[in-house]
PDB file as gemmi writes it, atoms N, CA and C in Angstrom:
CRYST1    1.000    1.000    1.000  90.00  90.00  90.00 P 1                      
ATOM      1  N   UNK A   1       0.843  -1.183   0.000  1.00  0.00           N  
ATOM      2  CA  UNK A   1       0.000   0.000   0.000  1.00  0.00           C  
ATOM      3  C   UNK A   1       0.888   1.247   0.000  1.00  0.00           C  
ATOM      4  N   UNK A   2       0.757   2.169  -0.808  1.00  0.00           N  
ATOM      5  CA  UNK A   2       1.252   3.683  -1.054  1.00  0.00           C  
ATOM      6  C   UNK A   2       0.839   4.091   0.008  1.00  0.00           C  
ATOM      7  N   UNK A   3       2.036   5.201   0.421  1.00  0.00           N  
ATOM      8  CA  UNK A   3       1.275   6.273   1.636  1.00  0.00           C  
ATOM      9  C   UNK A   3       0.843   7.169   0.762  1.00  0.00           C  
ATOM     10  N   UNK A   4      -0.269   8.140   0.867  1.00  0.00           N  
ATOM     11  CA  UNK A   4      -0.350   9.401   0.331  1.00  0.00           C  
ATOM     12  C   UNK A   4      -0.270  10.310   1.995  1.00  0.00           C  
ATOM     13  N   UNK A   5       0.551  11.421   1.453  1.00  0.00           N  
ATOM     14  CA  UNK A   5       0.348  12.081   2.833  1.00  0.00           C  
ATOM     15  C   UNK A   5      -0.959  13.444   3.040  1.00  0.00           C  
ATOM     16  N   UNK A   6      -1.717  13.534   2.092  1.00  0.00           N  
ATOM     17  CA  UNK A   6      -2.853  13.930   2.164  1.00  0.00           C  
ATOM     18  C   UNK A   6      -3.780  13.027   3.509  1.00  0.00           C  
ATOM     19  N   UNK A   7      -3.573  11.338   3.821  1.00  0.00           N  
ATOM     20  CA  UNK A   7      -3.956  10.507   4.781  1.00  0.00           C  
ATOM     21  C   UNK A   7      -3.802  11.185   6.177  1.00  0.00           C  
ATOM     22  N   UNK A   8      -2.932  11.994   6.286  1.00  0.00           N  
ATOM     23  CA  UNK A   8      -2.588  12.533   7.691  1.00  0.00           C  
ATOM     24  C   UNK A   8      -3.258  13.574   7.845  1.00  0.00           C  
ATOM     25  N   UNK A   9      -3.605  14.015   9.349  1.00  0.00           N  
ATOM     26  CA  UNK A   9      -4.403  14.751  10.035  1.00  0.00           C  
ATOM     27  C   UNK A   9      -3.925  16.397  10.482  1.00  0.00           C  
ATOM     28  N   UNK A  10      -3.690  17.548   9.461  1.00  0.00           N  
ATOM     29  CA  UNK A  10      -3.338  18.314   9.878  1.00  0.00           C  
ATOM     30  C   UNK A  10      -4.090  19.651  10.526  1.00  0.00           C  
ATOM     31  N   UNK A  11      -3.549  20.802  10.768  1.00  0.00           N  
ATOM     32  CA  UNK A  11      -4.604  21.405  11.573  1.00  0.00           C  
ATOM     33  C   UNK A  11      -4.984  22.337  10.807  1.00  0.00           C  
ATOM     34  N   UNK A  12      -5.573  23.476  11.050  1.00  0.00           N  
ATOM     35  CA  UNK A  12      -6.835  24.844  10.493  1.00  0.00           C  
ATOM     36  C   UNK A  12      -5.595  25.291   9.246  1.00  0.00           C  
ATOM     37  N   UNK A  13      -4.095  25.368   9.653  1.00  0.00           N  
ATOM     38  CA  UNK A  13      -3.456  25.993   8.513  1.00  0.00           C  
ATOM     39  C   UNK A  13      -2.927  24.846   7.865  1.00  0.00           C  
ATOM     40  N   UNK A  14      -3.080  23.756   7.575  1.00  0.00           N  
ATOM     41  CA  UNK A  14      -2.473  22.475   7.050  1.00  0.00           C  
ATOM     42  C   UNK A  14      -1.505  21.998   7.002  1.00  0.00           C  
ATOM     43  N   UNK A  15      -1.117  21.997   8.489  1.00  0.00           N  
ATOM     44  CA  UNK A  15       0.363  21.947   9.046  1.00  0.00           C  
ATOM     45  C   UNK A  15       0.439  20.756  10.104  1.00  0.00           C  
ATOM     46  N   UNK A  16       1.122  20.114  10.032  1.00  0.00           N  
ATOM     47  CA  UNK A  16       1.171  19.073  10.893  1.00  0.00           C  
ATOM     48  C   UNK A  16       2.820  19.140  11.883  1.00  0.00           C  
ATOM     49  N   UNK A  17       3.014  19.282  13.254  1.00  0.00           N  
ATOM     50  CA  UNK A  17       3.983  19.097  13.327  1.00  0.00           C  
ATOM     51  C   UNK A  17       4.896  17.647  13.432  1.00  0.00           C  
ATOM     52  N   UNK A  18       5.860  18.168  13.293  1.00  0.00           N  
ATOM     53  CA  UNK A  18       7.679  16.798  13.126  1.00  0.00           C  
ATOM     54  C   UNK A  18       8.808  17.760  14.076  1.00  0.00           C  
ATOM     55  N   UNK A  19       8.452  16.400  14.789  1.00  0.00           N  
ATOM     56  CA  UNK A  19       9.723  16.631  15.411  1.00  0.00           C  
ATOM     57  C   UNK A  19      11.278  15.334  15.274  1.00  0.00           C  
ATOM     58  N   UNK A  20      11.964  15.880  14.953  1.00  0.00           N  
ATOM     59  CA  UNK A  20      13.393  15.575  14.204  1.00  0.00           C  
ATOM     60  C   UNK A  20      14.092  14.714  15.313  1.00  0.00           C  
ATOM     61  N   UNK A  21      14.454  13.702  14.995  1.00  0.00           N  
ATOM     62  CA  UNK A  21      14.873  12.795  16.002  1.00  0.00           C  
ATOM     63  C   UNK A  21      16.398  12.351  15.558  1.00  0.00           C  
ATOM     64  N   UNK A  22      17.282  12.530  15.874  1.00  0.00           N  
ATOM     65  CA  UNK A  22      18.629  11.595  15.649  1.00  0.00           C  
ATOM     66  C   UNK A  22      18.487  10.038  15.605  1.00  0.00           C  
ATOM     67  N   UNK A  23      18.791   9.801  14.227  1.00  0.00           N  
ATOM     68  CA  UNK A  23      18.252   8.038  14.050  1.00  0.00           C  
ATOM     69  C   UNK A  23      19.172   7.058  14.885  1.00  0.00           C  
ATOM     70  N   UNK A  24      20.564   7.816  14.894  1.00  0.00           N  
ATOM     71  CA  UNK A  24      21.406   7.062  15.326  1.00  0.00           C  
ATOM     72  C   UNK A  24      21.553   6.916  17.390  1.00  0.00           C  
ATOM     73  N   UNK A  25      21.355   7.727  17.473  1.00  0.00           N  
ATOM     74  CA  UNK A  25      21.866   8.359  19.231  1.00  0.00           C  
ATOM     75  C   UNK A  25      20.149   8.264  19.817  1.00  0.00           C  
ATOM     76  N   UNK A  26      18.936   8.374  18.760  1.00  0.00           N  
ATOM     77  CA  UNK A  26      17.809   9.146  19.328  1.00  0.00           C  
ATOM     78  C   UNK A  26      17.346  10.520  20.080  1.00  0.00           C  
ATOM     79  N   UNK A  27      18.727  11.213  20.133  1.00  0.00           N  
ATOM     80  CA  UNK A  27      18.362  12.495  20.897  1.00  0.00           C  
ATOM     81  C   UNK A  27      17.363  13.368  19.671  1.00  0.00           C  
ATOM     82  N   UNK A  28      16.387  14.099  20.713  1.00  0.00           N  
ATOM     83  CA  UNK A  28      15.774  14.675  19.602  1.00  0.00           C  
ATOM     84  C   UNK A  28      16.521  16.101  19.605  1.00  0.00           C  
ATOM     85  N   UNK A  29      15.754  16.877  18.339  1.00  0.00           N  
ATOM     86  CA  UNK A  29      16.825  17.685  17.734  1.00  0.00           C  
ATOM     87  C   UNK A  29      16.393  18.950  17.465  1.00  0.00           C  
ATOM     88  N   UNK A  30      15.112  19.015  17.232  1.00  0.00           N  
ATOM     89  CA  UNK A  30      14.265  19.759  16.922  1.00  0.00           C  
ATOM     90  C   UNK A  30      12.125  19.700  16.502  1.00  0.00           C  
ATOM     91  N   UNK A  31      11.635  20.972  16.621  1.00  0.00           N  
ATOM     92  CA  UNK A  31      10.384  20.246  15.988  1.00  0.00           C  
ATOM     93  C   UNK A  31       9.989  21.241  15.134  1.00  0.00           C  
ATOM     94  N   UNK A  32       9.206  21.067  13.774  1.00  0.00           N  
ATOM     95  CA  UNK A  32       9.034  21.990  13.124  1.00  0.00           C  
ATOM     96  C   UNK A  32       7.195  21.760  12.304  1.00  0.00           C  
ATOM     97  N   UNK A  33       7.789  22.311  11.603  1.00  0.00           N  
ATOM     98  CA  UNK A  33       6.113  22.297  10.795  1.00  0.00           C  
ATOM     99  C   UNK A  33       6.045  21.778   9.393  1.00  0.00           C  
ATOM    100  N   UNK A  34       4.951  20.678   9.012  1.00  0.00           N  
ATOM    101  CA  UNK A  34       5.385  20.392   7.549  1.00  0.00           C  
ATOM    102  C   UNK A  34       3.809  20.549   6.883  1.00  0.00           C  
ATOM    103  N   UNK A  35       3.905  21.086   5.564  1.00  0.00           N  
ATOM    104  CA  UNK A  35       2.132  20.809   5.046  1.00  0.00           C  
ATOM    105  C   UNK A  35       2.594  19.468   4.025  1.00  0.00           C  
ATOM    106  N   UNK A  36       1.100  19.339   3.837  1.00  0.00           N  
ATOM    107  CA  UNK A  36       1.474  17.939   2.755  1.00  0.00           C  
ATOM    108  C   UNK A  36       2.593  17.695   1.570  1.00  0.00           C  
ATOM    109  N   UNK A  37       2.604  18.879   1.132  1.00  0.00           N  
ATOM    110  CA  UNK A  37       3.648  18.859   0.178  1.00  0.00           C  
ATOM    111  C   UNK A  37       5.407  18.733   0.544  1.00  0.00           C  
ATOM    112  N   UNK A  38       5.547  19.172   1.826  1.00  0.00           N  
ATOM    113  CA  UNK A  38       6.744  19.195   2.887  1.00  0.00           C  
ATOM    114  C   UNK A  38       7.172  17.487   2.720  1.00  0.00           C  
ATOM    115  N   UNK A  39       6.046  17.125   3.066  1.00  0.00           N  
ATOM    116  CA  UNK A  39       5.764  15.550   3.924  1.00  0.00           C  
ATOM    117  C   UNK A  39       6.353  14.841   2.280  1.00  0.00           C  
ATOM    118  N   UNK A  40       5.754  15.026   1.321  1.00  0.00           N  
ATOM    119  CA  UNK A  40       6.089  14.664  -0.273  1.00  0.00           C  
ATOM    120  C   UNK A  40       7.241  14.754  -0.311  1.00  0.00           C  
ATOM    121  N   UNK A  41       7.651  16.267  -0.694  1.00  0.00           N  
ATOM    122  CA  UNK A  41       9.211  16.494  -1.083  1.00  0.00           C  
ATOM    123  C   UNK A  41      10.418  15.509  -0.046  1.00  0.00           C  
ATOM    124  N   UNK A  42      10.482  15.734   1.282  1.00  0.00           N  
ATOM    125  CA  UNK A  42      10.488  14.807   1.983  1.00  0.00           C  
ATOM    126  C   UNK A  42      10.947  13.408   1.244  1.00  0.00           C  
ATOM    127  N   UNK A  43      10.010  12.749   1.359  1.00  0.00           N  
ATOM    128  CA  UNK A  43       9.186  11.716   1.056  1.00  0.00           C  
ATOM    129  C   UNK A  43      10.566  10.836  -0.260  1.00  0.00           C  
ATOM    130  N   UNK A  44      10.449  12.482  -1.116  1.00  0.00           N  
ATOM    131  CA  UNK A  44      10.893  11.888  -2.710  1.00  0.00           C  
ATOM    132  C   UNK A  44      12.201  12.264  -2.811  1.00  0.00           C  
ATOM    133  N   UNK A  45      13.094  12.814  -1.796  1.00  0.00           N  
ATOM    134  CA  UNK A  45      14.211  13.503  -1.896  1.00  0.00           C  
ATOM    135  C   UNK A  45      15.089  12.877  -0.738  1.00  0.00           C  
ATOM    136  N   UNK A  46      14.614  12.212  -0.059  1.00  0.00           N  
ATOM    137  CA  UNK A  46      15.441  11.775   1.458  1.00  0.00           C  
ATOM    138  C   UNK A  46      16.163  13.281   1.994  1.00  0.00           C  
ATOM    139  N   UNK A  47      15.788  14.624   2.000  1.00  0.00           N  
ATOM    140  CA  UNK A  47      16.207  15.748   2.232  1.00  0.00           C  
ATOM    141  C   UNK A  47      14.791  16.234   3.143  1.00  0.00           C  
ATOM    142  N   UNK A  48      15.261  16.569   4.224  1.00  0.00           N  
ATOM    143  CA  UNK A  48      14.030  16.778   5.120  1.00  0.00           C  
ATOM    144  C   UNK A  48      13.555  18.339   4.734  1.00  0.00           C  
ATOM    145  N   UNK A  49      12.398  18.508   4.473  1.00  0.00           N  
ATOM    146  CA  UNK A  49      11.868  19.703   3.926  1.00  0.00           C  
ATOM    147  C   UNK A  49      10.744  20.221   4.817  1.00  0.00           C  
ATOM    148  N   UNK A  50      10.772  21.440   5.528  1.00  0.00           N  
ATOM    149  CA  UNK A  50       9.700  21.980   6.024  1.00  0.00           C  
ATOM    150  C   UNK A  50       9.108  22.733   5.815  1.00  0.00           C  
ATOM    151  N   UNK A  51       8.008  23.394   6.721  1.00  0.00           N  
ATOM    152  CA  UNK A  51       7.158  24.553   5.774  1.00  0.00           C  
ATOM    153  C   UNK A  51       7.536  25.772   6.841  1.00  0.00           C  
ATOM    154  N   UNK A  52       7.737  26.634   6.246  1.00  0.00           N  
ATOM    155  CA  UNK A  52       8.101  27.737   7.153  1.00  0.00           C  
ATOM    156  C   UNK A  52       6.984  28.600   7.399  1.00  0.00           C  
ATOM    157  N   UNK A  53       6.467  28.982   8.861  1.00  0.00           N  
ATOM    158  CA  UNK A  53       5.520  29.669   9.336  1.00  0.00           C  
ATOM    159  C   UNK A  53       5.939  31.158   8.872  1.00  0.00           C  
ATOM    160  N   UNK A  54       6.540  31.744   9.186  1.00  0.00           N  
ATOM    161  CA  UNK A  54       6.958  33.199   9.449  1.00  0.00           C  
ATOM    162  C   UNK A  54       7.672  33.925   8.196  1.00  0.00           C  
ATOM    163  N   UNK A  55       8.090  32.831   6.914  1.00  0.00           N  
ATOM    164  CA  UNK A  55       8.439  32.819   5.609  1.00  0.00           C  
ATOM    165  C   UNK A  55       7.179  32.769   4.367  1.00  0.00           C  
ATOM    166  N   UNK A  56       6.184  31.643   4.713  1.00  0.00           N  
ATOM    167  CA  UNK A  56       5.585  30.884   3.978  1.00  0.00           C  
ATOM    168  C   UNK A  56       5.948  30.606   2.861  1.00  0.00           C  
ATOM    169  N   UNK A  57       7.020  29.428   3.230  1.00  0.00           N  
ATOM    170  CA  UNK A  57       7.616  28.952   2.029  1.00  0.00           C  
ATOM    171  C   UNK A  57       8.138  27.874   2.622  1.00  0.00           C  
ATOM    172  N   UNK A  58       8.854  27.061   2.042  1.00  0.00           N  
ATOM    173  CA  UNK A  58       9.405  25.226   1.962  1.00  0.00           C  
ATOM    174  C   UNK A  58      10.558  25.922   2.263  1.00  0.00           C  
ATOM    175  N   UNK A  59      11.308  24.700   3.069  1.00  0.00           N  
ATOM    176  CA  UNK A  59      12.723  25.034   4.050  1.00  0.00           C  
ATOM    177  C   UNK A  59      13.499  24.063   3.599  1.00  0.00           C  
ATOM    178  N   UNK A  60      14.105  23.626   3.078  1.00  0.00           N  
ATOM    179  CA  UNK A  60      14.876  22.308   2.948  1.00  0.00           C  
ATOM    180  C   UNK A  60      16.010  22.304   4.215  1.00  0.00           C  
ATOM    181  N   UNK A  61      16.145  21.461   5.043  1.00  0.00           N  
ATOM    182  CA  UNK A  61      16.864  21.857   6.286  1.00  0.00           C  
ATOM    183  C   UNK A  61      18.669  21.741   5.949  1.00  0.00           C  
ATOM    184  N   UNK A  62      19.421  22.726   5.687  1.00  0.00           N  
ATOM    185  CA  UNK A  62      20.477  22.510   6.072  1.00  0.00           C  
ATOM    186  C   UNK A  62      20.701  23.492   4.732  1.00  0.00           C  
ATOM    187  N   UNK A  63      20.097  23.694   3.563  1.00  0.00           N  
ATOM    188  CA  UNK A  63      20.154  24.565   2.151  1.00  0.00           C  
ATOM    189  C   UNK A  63      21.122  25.430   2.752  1.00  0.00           C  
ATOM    190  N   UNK A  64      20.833  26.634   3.505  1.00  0.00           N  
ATOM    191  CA  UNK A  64      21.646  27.732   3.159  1.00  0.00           C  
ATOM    192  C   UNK A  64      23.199  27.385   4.267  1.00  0.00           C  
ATOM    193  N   UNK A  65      22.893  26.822   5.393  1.00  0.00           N  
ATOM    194  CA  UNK A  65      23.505  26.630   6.346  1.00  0.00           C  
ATOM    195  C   UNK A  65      24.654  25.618   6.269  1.00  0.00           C  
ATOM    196  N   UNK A  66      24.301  24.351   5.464  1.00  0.00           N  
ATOM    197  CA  UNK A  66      24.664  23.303   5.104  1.00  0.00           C  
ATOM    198  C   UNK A  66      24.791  22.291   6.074  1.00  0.00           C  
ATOM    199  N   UNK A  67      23.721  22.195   7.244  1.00  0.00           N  
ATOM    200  CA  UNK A  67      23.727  21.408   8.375  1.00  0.00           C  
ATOM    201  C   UNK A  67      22.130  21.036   8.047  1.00  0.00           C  
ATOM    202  N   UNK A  68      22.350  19.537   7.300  1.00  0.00           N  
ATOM    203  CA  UNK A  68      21.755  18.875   6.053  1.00  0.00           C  
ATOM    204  C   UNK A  68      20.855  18.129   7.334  1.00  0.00           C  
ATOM    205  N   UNK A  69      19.851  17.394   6.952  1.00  0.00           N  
ATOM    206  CA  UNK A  69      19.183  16.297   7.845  1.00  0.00           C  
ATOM    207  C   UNK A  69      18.719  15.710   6.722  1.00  0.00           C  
ATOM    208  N   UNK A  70      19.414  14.029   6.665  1.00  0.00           N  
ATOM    209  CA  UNK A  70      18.904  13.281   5.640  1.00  0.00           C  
ATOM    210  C   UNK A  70      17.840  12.270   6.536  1.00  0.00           C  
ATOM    211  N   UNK A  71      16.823  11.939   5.495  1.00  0.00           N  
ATOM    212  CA  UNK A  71      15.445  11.509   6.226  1.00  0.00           C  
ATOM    213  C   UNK A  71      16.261  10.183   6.004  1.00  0.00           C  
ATOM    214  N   UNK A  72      16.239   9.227   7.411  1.00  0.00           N  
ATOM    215  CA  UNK A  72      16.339   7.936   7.589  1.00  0.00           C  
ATOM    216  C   UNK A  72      15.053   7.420   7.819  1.00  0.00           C  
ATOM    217  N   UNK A  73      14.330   7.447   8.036  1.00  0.00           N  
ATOM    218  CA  UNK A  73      12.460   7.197   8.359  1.00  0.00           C  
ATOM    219  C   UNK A  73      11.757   8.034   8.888  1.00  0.00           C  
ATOM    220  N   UNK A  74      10.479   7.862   8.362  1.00  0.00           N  
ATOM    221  CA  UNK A  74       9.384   8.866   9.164  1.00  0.00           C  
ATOM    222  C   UNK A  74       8.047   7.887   9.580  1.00  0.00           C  
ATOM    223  N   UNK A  75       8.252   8.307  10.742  1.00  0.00           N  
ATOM    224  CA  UNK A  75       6.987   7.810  11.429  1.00  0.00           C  
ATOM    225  C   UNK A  75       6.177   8.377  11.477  1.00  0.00           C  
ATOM    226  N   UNK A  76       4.588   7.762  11.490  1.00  0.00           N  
ATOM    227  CA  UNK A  76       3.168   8.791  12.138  1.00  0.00           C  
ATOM    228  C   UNK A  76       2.747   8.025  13.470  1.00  0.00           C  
ATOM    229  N   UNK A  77       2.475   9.328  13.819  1.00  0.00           N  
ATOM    230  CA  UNK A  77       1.574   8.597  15.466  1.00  0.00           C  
ATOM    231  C   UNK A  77       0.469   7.877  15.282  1.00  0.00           C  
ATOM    232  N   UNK A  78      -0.544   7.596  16.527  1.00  0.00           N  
ATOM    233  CA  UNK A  78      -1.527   6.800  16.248  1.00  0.00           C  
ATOM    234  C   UNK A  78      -2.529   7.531  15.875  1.00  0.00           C  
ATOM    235  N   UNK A  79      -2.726   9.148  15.894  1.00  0.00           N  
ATOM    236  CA  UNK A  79      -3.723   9.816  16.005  1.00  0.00           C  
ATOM    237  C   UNK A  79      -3.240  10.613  14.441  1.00  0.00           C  
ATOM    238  N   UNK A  80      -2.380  10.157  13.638  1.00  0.00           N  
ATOM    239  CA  UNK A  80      -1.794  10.647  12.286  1.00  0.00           C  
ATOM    240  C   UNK A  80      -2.066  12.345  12.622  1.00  0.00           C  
ATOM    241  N   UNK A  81      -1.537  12.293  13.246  1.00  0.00           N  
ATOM    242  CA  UNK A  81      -1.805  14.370  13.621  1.00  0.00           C  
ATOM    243  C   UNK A  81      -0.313  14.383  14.160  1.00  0.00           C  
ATOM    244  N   UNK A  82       0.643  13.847  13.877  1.00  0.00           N  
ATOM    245  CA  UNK A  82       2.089  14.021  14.456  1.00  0.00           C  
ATOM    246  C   UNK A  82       3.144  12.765  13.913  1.00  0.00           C  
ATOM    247  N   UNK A  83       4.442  13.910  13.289  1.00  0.00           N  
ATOM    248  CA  UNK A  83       5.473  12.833  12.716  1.00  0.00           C  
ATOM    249  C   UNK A  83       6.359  13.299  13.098  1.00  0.00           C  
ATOM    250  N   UNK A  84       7.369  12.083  13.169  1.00  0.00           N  
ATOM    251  CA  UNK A  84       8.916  11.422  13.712  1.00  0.00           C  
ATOM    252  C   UNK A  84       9.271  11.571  12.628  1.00  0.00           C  
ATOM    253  N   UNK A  85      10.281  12.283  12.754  1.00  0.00           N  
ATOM    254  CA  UNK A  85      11.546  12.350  11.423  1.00  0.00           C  
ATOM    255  C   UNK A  85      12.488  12.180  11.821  1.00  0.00           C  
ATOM    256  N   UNK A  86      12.459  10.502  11.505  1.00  0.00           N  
ATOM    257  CA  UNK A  86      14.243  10.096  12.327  1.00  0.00           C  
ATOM    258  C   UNK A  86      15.553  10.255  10.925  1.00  0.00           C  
ATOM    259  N   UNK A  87      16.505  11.329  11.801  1.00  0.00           N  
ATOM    260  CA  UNK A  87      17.385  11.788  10.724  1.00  0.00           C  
ATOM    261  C   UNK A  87      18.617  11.770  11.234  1.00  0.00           C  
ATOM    262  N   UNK A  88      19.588  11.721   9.957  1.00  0.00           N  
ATOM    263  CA  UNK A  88      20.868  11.835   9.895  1.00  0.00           C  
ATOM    264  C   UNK A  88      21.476  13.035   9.994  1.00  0.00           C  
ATOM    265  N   UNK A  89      21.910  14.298  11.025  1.00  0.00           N  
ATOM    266  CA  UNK A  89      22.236  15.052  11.262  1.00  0.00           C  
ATOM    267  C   UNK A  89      23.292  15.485  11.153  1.00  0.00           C  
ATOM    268  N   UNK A  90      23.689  16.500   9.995  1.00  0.00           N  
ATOM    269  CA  UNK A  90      25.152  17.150  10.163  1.00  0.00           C  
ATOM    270  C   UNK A  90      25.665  18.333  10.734  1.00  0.00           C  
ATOM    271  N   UNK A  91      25.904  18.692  11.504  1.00  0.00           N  
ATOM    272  CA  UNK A  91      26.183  19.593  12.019  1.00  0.00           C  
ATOM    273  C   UNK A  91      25.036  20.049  13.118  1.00  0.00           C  
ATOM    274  N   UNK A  92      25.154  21.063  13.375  1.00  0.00           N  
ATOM    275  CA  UNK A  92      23.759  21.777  14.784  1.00  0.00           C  
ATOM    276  C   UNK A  92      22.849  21.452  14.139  1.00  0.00           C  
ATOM    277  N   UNK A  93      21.763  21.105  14.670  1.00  0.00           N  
ATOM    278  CA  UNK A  93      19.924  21.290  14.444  1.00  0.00           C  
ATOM    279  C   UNK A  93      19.468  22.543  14.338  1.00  0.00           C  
ATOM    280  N   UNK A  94      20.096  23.228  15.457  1.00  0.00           N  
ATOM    281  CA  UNK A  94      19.554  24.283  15.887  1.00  0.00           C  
ATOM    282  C   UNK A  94      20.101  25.446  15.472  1.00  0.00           C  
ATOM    283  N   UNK A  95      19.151  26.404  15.151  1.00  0.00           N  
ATOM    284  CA  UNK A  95      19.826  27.793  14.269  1.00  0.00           C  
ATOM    285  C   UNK A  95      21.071  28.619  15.209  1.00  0.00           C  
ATOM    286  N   UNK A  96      20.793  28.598  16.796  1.00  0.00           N  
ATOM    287  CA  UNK A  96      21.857  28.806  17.900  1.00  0.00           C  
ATOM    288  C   UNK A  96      23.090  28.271  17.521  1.00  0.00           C  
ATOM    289  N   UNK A  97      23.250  27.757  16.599  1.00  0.00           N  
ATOM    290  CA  UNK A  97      24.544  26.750  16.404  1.00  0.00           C  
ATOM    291  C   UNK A  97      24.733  25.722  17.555  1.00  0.00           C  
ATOM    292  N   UNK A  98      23.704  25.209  18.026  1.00  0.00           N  
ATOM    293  CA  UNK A  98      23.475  24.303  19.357  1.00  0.00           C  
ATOM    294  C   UNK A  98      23.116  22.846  18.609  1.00  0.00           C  
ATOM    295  N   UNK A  99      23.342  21.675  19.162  1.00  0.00           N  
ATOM    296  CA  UNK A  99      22.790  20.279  18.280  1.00  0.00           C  
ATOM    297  C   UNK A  99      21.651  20.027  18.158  1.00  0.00           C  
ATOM    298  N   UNK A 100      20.707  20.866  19.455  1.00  0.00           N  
ATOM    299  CA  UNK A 100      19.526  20.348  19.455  1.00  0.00           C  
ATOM    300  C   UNK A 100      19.010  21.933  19.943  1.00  0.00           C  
ATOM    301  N   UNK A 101      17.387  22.010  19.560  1.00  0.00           N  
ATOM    302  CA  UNK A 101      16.873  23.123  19.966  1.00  0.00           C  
ATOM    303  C   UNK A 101      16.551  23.505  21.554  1.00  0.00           C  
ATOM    304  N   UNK A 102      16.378  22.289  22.089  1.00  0.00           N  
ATOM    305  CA  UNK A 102      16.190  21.931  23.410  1.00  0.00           C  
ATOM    306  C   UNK A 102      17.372  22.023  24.141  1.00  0.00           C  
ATOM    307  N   UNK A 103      17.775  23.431  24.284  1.00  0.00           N  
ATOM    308  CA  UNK A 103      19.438  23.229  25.128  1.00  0.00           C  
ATOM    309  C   UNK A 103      19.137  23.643  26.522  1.00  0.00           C  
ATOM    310  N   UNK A 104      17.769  24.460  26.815  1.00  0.00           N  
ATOM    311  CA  UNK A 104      17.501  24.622  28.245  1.00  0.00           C  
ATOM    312  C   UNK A 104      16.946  23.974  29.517  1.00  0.00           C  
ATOM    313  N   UNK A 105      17.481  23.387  30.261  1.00  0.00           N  
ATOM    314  CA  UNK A 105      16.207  22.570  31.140  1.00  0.00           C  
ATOM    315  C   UNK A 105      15.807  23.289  32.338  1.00  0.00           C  
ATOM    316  N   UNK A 106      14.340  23.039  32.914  1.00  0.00           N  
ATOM    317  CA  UNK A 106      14.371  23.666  33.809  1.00  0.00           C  
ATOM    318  C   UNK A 106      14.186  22.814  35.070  1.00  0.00           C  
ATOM    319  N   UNK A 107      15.259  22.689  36.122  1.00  0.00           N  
ATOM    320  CA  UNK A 107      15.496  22.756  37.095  1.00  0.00           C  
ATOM    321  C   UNK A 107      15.459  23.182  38.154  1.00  0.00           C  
ATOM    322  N   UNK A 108      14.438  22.511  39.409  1.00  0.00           N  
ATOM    323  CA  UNK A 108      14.191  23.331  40.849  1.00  0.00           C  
ATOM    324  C   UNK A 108      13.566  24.461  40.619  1.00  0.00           C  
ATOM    325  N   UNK A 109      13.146  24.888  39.588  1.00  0.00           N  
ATOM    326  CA  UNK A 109      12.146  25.910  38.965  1.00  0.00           C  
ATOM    327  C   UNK A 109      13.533  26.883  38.318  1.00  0.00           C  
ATOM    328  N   UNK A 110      14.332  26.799  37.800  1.00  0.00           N  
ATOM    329  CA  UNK A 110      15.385  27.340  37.324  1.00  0.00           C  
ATOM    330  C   UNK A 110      15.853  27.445  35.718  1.00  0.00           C  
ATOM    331  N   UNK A 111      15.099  27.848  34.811  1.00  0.00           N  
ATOM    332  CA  UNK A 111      15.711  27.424  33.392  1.00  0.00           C  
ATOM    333  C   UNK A 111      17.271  27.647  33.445  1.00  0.00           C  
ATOM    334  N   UNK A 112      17.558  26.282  32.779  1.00  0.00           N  
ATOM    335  CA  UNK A 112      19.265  26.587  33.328  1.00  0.00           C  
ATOM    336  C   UNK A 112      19.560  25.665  31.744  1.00  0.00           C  
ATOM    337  N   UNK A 113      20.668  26.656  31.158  1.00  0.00           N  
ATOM    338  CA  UNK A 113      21.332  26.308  29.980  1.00  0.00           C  
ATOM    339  C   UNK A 113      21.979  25.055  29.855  1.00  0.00           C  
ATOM    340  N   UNK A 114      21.660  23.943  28.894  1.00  0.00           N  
ATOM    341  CA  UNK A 114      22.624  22.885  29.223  1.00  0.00           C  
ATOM    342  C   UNK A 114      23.666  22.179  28.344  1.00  0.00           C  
ATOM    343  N   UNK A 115      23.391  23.071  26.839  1.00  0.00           N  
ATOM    344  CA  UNK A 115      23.931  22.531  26.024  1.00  0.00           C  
ATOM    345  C   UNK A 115      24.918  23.715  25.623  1.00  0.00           C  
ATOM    346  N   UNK A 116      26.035  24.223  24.900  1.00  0.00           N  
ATOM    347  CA  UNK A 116      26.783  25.357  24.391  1.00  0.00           C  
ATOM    348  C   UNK A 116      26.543  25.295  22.928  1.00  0.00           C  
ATOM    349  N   UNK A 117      26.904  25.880  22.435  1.00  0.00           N  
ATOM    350  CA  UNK A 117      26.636  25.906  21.188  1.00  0.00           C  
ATOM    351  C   UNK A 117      27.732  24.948  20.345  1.00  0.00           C  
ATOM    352  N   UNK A 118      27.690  24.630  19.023  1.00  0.00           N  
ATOM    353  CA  UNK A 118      28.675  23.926  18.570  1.00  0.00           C  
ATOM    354  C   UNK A 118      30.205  24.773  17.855  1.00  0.00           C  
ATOM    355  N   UNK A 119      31.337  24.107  18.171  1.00  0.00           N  
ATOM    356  CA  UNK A 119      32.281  25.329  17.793  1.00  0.00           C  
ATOM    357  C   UNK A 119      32.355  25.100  16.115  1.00  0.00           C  
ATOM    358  N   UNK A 120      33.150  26.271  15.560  1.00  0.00           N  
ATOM    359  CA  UNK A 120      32.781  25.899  14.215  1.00  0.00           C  
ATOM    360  C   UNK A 120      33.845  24.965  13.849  1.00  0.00           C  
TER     361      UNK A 120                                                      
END                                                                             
């Protein structure tokens, strides 16, 4: 059976979020936004492609930056309203030059920094 990703459950702006998982380590990495066509290109390119809110336009992750995420699998949840994009990560995830977007934790009620950024 073909996936079509029209099958998945997105919301009022036709956006579904993905959050980016390291295939190898599992740390996650990031989460972003994809519309159906994201989920396609994706899909047909092994180049993880998102939809940009604040652009409105397709992101290919790593294009200008060159900190690439090649799609190793994508999962859907059970409620197809949420996907796993387990990827091959080069360089930071995160636009901070950090690996993952998630570098703060909060602690004892303390947001406390935990990751540095990556050197170049």
């Amino acid at each position: 059976m073909s996936f079509d990703p029209a099958s998945l459950t997105y919301n009022d702006a036709g956006l579904i979020p993905a959050i980016a998982q390291d295939a190898a380590s599992g740390e996650v990495l990031m989460l972003a936004w994809m519309n159906a066509d994201a989920v396609a290109r994706t899909l047909d390119t092994g180049r993880v492609t998102y939809w940009s809110r604040s652009r409105s336009a397709f992101w290919v992750k790593g294009e200008t930056s060159g900190h690439v995420q090649r799609l190793i699998e994508m999962r859907v949840d059970c409620d197809r309203d949420c996907l796993l994009i387990q990827v091959e990560q080069v360089g930071p995830a995160c636009h901070t030059n950090r690996r993952s977007c998630f570098y703060t934790a909060l602690r004892d009620g303390v947001e406390t920094e935990i990751m540095a950024p990556m050197a170049d």
